[in-house]
N, C-alpha and C positions, 0 to 999 in steps of 0.2 A: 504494500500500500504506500503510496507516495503523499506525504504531507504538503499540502499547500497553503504558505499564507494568503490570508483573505482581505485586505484595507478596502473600508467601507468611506464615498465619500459622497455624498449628498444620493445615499441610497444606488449608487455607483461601485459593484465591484473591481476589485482590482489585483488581480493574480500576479501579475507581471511586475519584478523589482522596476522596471525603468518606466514605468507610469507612479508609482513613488516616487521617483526621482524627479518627473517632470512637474509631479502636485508642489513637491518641496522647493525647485527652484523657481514653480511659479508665484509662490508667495512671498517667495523670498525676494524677488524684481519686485511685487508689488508693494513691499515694507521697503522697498528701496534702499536691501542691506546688501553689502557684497558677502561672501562666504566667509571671508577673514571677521567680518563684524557680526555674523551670527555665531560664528563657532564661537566668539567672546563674551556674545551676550547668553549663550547659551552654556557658557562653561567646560570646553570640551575643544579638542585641537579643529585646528584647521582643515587637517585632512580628510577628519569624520564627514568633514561636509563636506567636500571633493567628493568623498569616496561613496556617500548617498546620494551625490547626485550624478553619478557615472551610472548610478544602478546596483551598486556592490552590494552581493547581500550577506558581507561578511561583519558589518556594524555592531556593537555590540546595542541590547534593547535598552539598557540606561541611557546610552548616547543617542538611540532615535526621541528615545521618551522625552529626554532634555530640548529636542532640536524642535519635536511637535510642539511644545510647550510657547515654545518662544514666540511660533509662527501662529498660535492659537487654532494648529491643526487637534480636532479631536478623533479620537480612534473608539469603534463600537466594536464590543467581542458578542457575537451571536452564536450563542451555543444552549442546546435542550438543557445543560444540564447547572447553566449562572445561578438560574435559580433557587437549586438544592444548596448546592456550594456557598450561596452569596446568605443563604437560610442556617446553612450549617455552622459558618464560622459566626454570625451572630447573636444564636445560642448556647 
């Protein structure tokens, strides 16, 4: 069985790392940051952001987590089973 990640964006799947890449450097032109000034505000090297926006899907998930944050990108996890889990760990 082959794992696939899923990025959800205005109800928009997205299988493909370089359609990530394209969402992230497109909000990134429209904050009108270069890559040097997100990797900074975002707390994380330079590269990270190069290399997310080449499509690399070797990133690590703190370093995307940080870089969505910044761009006020949000990410939806859709799975049968959020809601046991999200039930479990609260009681």
């Amino acid at each position: 069985m082959q794992n696939n990640y899923i990025y959800r964006y205005n109800n928009r799947t997205m299988l493909e790392p370089q359609l990530l890449a394209s969402l992230i450097r497109k909000h990134r032109k429209a904050a009108k940051l270069t890559q040097v000034q997100l990797a900074e505000m975002a707390g994380v090297g330079k590269t990270a952001v190069f290399d997310l926006e080449k499509g690399k899907e070797t990133v690590q998930l703190d370093t995307l987590r940080k870089i969505l944050a910044v761009l006020n990108i949000k990410v939806q996890l859709i799975s049968p089973f959020l809601n046991q889990i999200v039930n479990h760990e609260k009681g």
